[in-house]
C-alpha positions in Angstrom: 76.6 210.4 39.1 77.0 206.5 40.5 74.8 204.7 43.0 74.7 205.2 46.7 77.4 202.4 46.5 80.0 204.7 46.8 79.7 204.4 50.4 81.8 201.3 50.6 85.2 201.9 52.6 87.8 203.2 49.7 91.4 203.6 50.5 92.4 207.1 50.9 90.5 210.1 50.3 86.7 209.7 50.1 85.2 209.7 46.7 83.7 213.0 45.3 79.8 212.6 44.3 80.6 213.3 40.8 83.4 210.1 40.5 82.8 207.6 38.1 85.1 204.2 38.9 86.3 202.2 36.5 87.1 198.5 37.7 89.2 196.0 36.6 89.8 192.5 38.4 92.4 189.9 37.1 95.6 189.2 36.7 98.2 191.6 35.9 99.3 189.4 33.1 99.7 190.3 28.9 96.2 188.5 27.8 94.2 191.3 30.4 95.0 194.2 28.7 95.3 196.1 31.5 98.2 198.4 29.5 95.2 199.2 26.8 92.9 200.0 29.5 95.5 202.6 31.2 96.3 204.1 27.6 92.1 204.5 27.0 91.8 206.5 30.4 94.6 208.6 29.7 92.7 209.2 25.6 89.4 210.5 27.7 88.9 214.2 27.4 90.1 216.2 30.3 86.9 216.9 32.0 86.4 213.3 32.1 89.4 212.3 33.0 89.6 214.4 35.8 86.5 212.9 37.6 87.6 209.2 36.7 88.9 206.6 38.9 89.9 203.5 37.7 90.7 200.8 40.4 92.9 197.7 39.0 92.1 194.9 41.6 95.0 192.1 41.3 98.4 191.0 41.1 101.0 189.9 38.3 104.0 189.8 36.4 103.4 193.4 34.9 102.4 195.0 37.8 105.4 197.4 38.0 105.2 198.0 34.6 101.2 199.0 34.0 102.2 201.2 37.5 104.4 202.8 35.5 102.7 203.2 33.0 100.4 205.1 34.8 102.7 207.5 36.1 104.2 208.3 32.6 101.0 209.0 31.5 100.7 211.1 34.5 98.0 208.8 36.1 99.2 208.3 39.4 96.4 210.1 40.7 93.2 208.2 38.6 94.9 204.8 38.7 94.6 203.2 41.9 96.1 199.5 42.3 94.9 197.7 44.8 96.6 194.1 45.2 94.5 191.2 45.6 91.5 191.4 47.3 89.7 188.5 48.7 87.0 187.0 46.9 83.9 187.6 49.6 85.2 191.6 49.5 84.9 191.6 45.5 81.1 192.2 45.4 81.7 195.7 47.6 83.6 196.5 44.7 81.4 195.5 41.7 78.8 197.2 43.1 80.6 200.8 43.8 81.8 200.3 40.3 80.1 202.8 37.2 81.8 200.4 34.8 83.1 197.1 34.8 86.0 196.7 32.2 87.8 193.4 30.5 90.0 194.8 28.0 91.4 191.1 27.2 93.7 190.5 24.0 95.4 187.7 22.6 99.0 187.4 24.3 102.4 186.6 22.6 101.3 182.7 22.8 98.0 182.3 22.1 96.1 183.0 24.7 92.9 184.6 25.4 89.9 185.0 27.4 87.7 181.8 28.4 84.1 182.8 28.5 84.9 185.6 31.6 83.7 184.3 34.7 84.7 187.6 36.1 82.6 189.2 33.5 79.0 187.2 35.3 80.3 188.5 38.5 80.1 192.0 37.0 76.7 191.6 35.7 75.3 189.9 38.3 76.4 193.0 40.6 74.4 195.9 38.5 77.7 197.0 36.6 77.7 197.6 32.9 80.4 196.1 31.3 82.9 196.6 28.6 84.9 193.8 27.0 86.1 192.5 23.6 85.8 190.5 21.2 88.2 187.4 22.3 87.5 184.1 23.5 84.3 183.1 24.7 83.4 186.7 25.7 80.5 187.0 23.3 79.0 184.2 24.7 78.1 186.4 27.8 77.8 189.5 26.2 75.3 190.7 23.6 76.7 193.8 22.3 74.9 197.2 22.8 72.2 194.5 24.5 74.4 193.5 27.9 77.3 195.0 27.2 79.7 197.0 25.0 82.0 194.7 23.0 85.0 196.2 21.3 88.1 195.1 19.3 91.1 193.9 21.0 94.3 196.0 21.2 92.4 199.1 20.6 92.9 201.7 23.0 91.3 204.4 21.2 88.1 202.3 20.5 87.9 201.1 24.1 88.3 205.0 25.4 84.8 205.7 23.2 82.8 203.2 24.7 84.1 204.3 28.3 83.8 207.7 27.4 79.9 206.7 25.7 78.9 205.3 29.3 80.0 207.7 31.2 78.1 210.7 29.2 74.9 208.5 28.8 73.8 207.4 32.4 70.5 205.8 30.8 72.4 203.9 28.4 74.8 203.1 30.7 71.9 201.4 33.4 70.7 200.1 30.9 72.9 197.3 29.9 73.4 197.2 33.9 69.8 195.9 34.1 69.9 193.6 30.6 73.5 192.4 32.3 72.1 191.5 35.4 69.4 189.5 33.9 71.1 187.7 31.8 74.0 186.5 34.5 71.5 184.9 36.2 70.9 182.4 33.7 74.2 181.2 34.8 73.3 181.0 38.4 73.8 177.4 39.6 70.5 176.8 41.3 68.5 177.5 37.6 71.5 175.5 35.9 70.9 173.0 38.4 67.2 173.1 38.1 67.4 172.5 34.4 69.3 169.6 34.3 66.9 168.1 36.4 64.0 169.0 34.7 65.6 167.6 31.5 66.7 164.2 33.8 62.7 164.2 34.6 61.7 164.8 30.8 64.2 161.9 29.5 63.2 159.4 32.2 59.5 160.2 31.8 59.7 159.3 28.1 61.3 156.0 28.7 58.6 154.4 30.6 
């Protein structure tokens, strides 16, 4: 069962106690992998599947298409797209969030992940997170340490490690914790406080 976060205002019909939400926030675009993501939930065993939620928060050439996706896959009803969402109202929805997922590939020019800024904002909100291996992702996540890291363009991989977090709630929290600690080391007051420590340490030693 999630947190008492659930009490945050959700379109439509309240959430059940026994919902787990999935989350995704980006752009609907090819290098997201929101259409392996959508293929995953619709992998998870029935009993899962039927107390899943997965909220896709964002906007983006293959919007239409990932919607209907979702409603071939008979989805309609466990997928829910939200739009765009403004940044301050984001954190209600980390938080409300079981699982945070970034099912990013490498698109039909090249392109991938950075190191997932959206990925921190996760972590630093108490979600556990599942990503992959692309880009600069493993330089945030430590897999099976602050995270579950996968391989790219693999929907029945990525459906295991959902499916692995939502059966083990201890596991689960507890790359929620090891996540949370380690996005703060990206938090811009320590950043900033290092830097000036080293500006202290590099002066000091040239007097």
């Amino acid at each position: 069962m999630g947190k008492s976060r659930y009490q945050i205002i959700h379109p439509g019909a309240a959430l059940n106690s026994d919902t787990l939400v999935l989350l995704f926030v980006g752009r609907l675009v090819e290098k997201k992998g929101v259409a392996d993501l959508i293929r995953a939930v619709h992998l998870l065993p029935d009993d899962l599947k039927h107390k899943t939620e997965l909220w896709i928060i964002g906007d983006g050439t293959e919007r239409d298409s990932l919607e209907a996706l979702a409603c071939r896959y008979g989805l309609s009803d466990r997928v829910k797209f939200h739009g765009r969402i403004p940044n301050q109202d984001l954190t209600d929805y980390y938080a409300a969030a079981d699982i945070f997922i970034a099912p990013s590939v490498v698109d039909g020019k090249g392109d991938t992940e950075g190191q997932g800024v959206i990925l921190l904002e996760a972590m630093a909100s108490g979600t556990a997170v599942i990503s992959t291996k692309t880009g600069g992702i493993s330089e945030v996540i430590t897999h099976l340490k602050t995270g579950l890291l996968i391989s790219p363009e693999q929907p029945e991989e990525l459906e295991a490690a959902i499916e692995r977090l939502m059966v083990n709630s201890d596991l689960r929290q507890a790359l929620a914790t090891a996540g949370q600690s380690r996005a703060q080391l990206y938090d811009w007051s320590i950043i900033g406080e290092r830097f000036s420590a080293l500006y202290r340490q590099l002066t000091g030693s040239l007097r």
